[in-house]
Backbone as CSV, one residue per row, in Angstrom:
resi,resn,N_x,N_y,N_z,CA_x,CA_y,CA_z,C_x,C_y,C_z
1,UNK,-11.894,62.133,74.100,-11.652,63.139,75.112,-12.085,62.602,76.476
2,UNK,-11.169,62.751,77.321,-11.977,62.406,78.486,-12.797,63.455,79.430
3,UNK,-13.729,62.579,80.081,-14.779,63.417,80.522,-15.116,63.282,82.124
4,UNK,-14.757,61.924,82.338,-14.292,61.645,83.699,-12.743,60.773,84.356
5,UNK,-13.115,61.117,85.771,-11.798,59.916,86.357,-12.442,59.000,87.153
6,UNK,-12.126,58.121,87.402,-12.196,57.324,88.690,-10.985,57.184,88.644
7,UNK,-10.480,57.060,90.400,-9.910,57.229,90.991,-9.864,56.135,92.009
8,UNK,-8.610,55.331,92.819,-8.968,54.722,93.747,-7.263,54.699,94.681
9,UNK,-7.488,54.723,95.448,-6.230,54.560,96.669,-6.477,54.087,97.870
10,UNK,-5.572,53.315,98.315,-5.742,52.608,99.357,-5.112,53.110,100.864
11,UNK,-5.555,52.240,101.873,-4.961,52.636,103.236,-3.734,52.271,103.367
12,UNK,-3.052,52.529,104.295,-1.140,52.077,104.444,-1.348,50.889,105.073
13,UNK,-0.480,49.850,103.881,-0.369,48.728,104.462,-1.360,47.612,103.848
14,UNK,-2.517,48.136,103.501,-3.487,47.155,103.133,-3.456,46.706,101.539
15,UNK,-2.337,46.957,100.487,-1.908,46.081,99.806,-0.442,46.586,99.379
16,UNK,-0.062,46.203,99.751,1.546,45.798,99.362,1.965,46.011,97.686
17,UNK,3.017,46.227,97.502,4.027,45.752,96.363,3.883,44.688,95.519
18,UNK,4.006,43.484,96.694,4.352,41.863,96.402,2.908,41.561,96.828
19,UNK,1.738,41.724,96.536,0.880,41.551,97.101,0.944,40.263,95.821
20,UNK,-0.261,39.292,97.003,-0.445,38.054,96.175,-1.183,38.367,95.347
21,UNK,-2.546,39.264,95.247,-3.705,39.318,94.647,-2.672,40.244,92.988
22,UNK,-1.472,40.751,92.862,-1.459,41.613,91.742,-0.991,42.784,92.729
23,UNK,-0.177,44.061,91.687,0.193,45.338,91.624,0.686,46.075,91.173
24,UNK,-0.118,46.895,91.108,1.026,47.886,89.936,2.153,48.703,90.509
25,UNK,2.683,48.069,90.878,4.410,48.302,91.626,5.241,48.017,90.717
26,UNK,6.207,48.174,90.274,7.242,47.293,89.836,8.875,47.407,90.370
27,UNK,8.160,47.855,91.780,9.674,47.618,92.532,9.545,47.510,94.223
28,UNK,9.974,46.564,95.017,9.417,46.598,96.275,10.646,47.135,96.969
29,UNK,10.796,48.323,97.908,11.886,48.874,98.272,11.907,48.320,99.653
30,UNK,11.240,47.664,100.593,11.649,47.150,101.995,11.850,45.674,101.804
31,UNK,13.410,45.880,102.244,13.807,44.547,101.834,13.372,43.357,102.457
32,UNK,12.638,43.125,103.661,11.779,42.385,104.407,10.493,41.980,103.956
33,UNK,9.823,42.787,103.286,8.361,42.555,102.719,8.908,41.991,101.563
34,UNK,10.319,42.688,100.995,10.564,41.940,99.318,10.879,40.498,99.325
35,UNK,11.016,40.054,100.685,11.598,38.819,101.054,10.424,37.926,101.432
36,UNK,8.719,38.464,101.158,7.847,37.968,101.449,7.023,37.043,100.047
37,UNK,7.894,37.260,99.006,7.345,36.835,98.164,7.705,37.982,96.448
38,UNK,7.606,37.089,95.436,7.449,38.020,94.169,6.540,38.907,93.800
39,UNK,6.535,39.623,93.684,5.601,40.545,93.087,5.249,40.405,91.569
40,UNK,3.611,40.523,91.130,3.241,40.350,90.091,2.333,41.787,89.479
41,UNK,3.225,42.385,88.472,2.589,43.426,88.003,1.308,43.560,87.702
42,UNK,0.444,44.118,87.344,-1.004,44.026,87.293,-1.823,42.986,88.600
43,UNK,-3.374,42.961,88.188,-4.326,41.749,88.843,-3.770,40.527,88.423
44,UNK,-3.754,39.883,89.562,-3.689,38.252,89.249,-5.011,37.540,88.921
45,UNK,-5.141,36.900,87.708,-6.485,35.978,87.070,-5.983,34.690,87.463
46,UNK,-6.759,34.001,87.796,-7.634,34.645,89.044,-7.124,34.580,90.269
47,UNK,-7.644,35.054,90.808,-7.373,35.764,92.155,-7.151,34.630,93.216
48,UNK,-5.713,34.731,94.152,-5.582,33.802,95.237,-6.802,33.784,96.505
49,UNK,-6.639,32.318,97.067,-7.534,32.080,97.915,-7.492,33.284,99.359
50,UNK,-8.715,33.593,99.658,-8.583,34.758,100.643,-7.812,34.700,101.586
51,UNK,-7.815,32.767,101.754,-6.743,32.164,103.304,-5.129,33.011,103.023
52,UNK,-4.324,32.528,101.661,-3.258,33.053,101.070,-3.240,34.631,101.039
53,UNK,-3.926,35.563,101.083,-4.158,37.055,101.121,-3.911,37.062,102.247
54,UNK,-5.070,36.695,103.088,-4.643,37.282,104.906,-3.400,37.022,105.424
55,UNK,-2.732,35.474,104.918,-1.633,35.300,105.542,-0.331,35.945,104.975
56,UNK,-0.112,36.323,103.777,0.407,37.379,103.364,0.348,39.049,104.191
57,UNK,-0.868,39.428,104.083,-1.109,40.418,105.082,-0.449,40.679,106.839
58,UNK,-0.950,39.430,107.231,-0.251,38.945,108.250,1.204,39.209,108.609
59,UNK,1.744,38.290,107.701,3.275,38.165,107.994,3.496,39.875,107.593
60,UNK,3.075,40.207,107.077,3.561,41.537,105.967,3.259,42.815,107.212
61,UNK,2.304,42.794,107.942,2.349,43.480,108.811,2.981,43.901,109.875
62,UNK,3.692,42.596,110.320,5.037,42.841,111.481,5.938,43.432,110.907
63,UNK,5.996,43.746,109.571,7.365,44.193,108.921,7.381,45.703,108.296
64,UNK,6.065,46.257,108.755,5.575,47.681,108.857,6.062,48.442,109.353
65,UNK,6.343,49.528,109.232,6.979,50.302,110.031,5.375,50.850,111.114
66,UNK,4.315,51.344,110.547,3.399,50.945,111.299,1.995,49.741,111.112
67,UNK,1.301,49.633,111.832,0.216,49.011,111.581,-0.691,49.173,110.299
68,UNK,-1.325,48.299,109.697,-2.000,48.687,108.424,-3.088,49.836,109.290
69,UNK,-3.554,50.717,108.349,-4.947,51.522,108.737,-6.037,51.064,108.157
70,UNK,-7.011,50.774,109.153,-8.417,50.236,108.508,-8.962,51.168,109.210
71,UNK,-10.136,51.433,107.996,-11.117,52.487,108.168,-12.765,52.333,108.817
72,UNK,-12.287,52.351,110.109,-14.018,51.486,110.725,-14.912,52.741,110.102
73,UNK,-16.511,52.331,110.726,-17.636,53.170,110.382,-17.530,54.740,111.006
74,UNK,-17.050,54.824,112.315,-16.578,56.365,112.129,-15.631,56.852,111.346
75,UNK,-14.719,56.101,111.351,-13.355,56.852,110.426,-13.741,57.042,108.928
76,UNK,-15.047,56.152,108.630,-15.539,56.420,107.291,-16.684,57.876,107.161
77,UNK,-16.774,57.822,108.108,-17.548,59.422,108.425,-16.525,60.140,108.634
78,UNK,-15.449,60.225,108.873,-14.233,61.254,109.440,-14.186,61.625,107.890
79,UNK,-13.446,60.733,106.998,-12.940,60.959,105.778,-14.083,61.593,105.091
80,UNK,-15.514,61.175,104.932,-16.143,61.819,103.866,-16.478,63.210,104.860
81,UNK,-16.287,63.831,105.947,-16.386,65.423,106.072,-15.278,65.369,105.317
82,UNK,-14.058,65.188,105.239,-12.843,65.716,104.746,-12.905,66.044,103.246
83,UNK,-13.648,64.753,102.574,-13.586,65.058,101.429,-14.838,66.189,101.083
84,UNK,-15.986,66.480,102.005,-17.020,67.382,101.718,-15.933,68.753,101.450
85,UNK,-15.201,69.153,102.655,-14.742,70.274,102.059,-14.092,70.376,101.397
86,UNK,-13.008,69.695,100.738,-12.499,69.718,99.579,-13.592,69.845,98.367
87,UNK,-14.919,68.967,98.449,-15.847,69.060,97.460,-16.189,70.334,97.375
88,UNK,-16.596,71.294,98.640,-17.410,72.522,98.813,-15.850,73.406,97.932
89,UNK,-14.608,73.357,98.944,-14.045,74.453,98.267,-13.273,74.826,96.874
90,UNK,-13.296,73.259,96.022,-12.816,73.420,94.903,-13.692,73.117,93.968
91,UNK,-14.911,73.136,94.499,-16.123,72.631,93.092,-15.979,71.263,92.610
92,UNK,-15.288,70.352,93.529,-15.336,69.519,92.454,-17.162,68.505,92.429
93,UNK,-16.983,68.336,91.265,-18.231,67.432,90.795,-18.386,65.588,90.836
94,UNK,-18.766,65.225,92.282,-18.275,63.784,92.580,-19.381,63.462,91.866
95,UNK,-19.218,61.504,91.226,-20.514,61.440,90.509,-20.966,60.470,91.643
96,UNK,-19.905,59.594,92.716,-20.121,58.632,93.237,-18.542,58.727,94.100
97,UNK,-19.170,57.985,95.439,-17.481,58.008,96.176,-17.690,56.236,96.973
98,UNK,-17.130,55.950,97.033,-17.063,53.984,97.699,-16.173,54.807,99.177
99,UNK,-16.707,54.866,100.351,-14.831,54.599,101.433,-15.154,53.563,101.714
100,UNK,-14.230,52.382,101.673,-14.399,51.274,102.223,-12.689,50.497,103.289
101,UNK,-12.908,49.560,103.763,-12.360,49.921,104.708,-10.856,50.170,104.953
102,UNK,-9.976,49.413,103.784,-9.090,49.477,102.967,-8.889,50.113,101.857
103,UNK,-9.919,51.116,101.170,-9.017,51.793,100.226,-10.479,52.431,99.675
104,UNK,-10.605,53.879,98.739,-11.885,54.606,98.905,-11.445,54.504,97.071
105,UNK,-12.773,54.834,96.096,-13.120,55.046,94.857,-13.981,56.195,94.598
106,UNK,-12.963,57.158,93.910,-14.186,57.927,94.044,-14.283,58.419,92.465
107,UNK,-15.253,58.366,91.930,-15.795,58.960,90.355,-15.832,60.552,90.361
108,UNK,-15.127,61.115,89.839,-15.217,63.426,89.326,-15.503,63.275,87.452
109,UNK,-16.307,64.098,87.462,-16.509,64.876,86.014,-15.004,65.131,86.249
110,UNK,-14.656,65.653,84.655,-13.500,66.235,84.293,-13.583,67.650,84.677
111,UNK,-12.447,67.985,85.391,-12.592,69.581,86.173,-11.219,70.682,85.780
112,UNK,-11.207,71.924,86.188,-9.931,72.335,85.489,-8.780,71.549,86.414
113,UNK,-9.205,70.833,87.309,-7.938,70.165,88.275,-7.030,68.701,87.608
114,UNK,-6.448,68.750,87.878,-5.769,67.209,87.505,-5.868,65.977,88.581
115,UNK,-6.415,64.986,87.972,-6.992,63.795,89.106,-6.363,63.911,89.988
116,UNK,-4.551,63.747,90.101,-3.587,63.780,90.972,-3.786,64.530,91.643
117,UNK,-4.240,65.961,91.528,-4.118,66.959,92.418,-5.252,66.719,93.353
118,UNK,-6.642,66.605,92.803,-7.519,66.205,93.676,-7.381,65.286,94.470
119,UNK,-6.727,63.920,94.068,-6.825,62.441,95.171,-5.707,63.536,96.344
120,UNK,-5.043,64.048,96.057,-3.827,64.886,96.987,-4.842,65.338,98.225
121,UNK,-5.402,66.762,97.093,-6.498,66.961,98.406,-7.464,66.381,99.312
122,UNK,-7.884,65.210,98.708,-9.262,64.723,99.286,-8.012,63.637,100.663
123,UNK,-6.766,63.324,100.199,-5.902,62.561,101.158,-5.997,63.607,102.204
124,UNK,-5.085,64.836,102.280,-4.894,65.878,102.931,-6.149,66.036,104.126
125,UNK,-7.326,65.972,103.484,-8.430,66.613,104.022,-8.736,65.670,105.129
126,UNK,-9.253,64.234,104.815,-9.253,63.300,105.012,-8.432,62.583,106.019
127,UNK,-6.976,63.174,105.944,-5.785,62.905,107.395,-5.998,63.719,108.529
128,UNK,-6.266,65.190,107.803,-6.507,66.035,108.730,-8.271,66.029,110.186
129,UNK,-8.579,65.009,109.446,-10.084,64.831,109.909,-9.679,63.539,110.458
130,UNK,-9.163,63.054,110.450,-8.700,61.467,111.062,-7.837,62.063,112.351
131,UNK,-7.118,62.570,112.157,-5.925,63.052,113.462,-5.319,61.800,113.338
132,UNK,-4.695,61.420,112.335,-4.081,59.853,112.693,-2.763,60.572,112.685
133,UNK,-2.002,59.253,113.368,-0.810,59.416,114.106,0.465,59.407,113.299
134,UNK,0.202,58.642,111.447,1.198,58.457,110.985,-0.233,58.727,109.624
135,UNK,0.613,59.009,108.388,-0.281,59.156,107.226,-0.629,57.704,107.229
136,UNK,-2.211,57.728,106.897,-3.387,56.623,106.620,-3.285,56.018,105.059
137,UNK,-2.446,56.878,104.272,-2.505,56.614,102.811,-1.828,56.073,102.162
138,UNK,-1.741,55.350,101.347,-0.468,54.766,100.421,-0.029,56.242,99.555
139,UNK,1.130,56.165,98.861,1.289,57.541,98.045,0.678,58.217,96.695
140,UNK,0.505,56.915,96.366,-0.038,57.413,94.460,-1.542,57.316,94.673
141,UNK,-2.180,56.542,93.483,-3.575,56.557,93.430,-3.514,55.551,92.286
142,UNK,-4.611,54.250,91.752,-4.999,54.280,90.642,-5.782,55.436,89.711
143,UNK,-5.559,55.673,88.223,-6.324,56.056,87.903,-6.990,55.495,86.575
144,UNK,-7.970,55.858,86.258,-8.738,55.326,85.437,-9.538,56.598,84.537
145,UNK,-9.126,56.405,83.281,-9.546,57.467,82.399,-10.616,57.392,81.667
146,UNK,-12.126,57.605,81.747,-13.051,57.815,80.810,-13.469,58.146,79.727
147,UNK,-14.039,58.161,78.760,-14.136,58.788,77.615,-15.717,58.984,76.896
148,UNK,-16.274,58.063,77.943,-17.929,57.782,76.699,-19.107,57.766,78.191
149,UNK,-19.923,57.840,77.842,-21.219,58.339,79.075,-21.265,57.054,79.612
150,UNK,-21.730,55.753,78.590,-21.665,54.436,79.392,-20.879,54.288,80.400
151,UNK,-19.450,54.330,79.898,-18.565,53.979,80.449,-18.579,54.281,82.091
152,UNK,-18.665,55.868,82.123,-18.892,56.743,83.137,-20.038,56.346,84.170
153,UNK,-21.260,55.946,83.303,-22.651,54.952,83.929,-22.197,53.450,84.267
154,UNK,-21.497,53.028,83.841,-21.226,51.692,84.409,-19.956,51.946,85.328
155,UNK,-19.245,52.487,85.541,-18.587,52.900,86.581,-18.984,53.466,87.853
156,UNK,-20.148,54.251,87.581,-20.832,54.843,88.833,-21.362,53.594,89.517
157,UNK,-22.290,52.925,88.503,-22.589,51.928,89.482,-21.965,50.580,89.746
158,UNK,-20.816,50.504,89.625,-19.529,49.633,90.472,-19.138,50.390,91.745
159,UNK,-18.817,51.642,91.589,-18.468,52.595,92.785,-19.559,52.320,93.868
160,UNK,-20.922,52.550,93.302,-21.941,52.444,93.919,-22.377,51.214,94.791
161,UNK,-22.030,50.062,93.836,-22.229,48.691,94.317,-20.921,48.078,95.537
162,UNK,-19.813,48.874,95.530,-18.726,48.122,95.881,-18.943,47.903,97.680
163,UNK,-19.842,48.918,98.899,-20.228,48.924,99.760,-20.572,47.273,100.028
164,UNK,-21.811,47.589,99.480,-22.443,46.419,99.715,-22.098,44.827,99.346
165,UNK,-21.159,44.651,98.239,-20.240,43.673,97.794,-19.197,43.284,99.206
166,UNK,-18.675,44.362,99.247,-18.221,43.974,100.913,-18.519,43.421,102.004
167,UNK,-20.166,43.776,101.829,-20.445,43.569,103.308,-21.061,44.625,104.240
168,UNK,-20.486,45.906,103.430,-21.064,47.263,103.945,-22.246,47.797,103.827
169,UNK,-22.851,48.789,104.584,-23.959,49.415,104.335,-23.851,50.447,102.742
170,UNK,-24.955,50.495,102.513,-24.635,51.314,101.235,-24.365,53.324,101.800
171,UNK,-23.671,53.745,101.170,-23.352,54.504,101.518,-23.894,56.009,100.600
172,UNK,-24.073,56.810,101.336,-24.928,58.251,100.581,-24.129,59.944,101.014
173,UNK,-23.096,59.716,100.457,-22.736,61.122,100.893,-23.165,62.562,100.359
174,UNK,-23.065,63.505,101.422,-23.648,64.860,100.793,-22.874,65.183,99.633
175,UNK,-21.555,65.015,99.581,-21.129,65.506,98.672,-21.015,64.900,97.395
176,UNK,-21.393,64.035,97.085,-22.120,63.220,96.033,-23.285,63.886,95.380
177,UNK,-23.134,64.392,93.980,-24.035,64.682,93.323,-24.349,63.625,92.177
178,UNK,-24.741,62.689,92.014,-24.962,61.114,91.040,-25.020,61.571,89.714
179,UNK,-25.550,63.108,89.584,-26.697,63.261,88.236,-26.350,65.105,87.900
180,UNK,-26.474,65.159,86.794,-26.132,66.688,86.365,-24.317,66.474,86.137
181,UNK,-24.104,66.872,84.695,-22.758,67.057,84.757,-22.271,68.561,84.560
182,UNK,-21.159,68.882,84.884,-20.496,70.565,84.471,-20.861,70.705,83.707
């Protein structure tokens, strides 16, 4: 049975279709980016050199309809008010949330909501608190289905760790409750 989600989605633009690193795409619809290279379903083992990523990115960006969105240190405060009220008005139960600067992770107990519906809202909330000029989001979401407490414990603390793996400060939001489940 599952008992939690993690969840993860990225900013517009900051991985592609044909991305070098892997994707779970299996169809690239702008015929300019499709012309940037093959696309490889899933993660690529192992993973291309970071030089080959950026320059992918690069070229891949003039062919945007807009600019990728990166999420500096305010805009990472913009998004987590957004997602607070979504937290406050639908109950949901975060165990752990990552925003980082390209794409946010966030861990929920299992709730009467459906993951989809939540990543919807916490996008929604999150645009609306940005005032950005064009949606900040890619459309879907990964998701990732839980089933066992470990699992759920070693996931929190990947979510937890992924800040600082970056480069980032570690991050503590209010609406983060780590501990106590529904």
């Amino acid at each position: 049975m599952i008992i939690a989600y993690h969840a993860i989605f990225t900013t517009y633009g900051s991985w592609l279709p044909n991305d070098p690193r892997g994707s779970y795409s299996k169809d690239v619809y702008v015929r300019e980016i499709a012309l940037l290279g093959k696309g490889h379903y899933g993660l690529v083992a192992p993973q291309p050199p970071p030089e080959m990523v950026s320059r992918f990115l690069f070229v891949a960006a003039g062919q945007l309809k807009h600019p990728p969105y990166v999420l500096g240190a305010e805009c990472r405060e913009l998004v987590a008010a957004g997602f607070g009220n979504v937290v406050d008005r639908l109950q949901i139960p975060v165990i752990e949330c990552a925003i980082m600067s390209n794409h946010v992770h966030v861990l929920v107990w299992r709730t009467k909501y459906r993951i989809e519906y939540i990543v919807n809202q916490l996008k929604g909330a999150a645009t609306v608190q940005l005032g950005a000029p064009y949606p900040p989001w890619t459309r879907k979401a990964w998701k990732i289905f839980l089933d066992k407490e470990d699992a759920v414990e070693a996931c929190a603390a990947y979510v937890r760790e992924n800040p600082m793996a970056a480069g980032l400060t570690a991050q503590h939001w209010d609406f983060v409750k780590r501990y106590g489940r529904p």
